[in-house]
C-alpha positions as CSV (number, residue, x, y, z in Angstrom):
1,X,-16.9,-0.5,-27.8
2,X,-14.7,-0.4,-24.7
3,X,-16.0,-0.2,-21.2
4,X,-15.4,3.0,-19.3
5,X,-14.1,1.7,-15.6
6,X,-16.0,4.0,-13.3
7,X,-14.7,2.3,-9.8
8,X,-13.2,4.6,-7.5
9,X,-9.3,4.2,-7.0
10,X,-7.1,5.1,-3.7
11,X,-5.2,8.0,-5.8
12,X,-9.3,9.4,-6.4
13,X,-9.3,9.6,-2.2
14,X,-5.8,11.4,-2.2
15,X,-7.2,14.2,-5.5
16,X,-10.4,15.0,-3.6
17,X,-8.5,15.4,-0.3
18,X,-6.2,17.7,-2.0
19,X,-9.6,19.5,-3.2
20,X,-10.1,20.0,0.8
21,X,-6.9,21.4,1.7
22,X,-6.6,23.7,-1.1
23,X,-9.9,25.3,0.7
24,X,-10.9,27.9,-1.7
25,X,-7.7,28.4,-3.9
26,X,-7.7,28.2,-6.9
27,X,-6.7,24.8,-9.0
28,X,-6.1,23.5,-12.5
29,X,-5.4,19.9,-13.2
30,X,-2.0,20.3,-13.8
31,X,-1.3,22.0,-10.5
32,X,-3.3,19.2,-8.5
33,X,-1.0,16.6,-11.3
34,X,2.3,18.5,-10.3
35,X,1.7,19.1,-6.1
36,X,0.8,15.5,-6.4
37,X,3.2,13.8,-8.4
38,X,0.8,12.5,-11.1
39,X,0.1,12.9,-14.5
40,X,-2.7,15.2,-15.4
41,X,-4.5,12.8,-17.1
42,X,-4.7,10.4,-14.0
43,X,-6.1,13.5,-12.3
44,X,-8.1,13.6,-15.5
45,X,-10.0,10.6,-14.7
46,X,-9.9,10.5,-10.9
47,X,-12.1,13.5,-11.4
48,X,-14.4,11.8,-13.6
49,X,-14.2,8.4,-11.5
50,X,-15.5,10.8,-8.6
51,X,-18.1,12.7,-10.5
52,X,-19.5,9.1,-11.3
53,X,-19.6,8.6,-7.9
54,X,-21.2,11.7,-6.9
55,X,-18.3,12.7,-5.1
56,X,-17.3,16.2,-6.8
57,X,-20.0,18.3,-8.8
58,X,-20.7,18.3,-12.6
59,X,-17.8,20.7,-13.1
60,X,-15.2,18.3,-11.3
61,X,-14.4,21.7,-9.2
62,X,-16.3,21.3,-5.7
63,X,-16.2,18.5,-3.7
64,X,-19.7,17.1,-2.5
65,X,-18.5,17.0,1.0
66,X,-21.3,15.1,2.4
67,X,-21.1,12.4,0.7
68,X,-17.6,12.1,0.5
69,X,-17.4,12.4,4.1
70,X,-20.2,9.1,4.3
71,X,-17.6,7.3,2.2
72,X,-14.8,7.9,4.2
73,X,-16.0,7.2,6.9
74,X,-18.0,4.6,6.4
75,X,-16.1,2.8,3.7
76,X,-13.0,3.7,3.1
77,X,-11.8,0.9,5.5
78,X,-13.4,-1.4,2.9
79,X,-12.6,-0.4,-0.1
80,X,-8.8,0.2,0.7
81,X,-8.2,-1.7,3.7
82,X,-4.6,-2.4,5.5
83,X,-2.9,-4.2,8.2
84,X,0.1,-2.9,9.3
85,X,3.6,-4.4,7.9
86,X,6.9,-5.0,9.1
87,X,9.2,-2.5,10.5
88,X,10.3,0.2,8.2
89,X,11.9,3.7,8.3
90,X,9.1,5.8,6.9
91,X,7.0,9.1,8.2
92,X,4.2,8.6,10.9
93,X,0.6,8.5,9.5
94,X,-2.4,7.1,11.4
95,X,-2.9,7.9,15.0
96,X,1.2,8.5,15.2
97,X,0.5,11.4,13.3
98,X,-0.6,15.2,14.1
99,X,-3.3,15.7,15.0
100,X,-3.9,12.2,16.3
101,X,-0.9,12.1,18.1
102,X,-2.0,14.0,20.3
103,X,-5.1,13.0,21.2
104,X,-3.9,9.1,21.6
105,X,-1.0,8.1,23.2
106,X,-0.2,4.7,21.5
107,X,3.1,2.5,22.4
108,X,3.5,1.5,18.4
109,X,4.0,3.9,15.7
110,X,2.5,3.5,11.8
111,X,4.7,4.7,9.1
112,X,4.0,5.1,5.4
113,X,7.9,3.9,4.1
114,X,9.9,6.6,3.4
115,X,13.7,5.3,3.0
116,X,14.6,9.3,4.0
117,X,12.1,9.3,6.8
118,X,13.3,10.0,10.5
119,X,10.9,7.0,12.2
120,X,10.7,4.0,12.8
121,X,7.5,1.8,12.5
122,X,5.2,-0.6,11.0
123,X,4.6,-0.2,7.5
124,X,1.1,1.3,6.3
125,X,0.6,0.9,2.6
126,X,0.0,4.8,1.8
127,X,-3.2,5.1,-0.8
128,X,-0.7,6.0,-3.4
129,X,2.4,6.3,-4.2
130,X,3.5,9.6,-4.6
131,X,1.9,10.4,-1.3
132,X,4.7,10.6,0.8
133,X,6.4,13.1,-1.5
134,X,2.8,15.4,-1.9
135,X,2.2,15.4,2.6
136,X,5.9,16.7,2.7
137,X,4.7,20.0,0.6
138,X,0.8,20.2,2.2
139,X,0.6,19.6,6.3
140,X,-3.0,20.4,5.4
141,X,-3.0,17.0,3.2
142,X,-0.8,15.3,5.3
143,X,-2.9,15.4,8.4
144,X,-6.1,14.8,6.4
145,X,-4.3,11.3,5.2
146,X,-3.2,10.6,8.1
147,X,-6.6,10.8,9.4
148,X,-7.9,8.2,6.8
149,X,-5.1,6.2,7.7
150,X,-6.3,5.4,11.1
151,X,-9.8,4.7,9.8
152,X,-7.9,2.1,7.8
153,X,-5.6,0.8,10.2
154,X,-6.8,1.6,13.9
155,X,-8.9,-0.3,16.6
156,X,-12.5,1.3,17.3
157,X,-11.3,4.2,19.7
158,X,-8.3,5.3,16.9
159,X,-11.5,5.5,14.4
160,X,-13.9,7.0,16.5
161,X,-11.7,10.1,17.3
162,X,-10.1,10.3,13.7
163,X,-13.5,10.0,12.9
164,X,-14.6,13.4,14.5
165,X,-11.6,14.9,13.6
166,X,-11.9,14.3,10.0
167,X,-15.5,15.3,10.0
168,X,-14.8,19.0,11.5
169,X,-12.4,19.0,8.8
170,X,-14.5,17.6,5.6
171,X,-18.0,19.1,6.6
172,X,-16.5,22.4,8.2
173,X,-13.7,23.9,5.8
């Protein structure tokens, strides 16, 4: 008998985010699979990675939003860490991204690579692939993932204010 993998995946951070920003639209896997740029049966099993997890309800519909909003903040920087890379063209994520970027004025600038992007920065591995292509269709999404970004990437001030931010946004939506 084979083994079921349960353990979350960065793409499972990116669905349930989506969750969020679709606020109280209505969704079917393959729309989440198509404004995503994955199959549906990766969303498939993200959904049932993060019902394991206790991270969306029984009916893979509604995210728990406490408890999501404990793992973000207090783990994601574990479980999908990342240092920042060399200098790429790409579009800003992290605390070079809205809404951060207003909030922190920082001298360097974070990019997810893009090779159509219009900035320059250091490269910050996005949680998955497709990413770049999904934030350009949802500012919703994108500032959301941007958000965990800094938790991933920033010193203690970036995370304490993308922190907040995120938490109005998870708890409060």
């Amino acid at each position: 008998m084979a083994q079921i993998k349960n353990n979350l995946k960065p793409q499972d951070i990116v669905i349930l985010l989506k969750i969020i920003a679709l606020g109280n639209k209505v969704w079917f896997h393959h729309t989440l699979a198509e404004e995503l740029g994955m199959s549906q049966s990766e969303v498939s099993q993200s959904l049932n990675r993060s019902k394991y997890a206790g991270l969306i309800d029984d009916a893979r519909k509604k995210v728990n939003r406490i408890a999501f909003n404990e793992f973000i903040i207090h783990g994601i920087s574990y479980a999908f860490p990342q240092h920042p890379g060399p200098i790429v063209r790409g579009v800003l994520t992290a605390h070079s991204a809205e809404p951060l970027n207003k909030i922190i004025n920082a001298s360097e600038k974070y990019v997810w690579p893009y090779a159509r992007g219009n900035e320059r920065g250091q490269a910050i591995e996005p949680l998955y692939n497709t990413v770049v292509q999904a934030v350009l269709k949802d500012n919703i999404l994108y500032e959301l993932l941007a958000m965990v970004d800094a938790l991933r990437v920033g010193r203690v001030r970036e995370k304490e204010i993308a922190k907040k931010e995120l938490e109005k946004r998870i708890l409060n939506a």
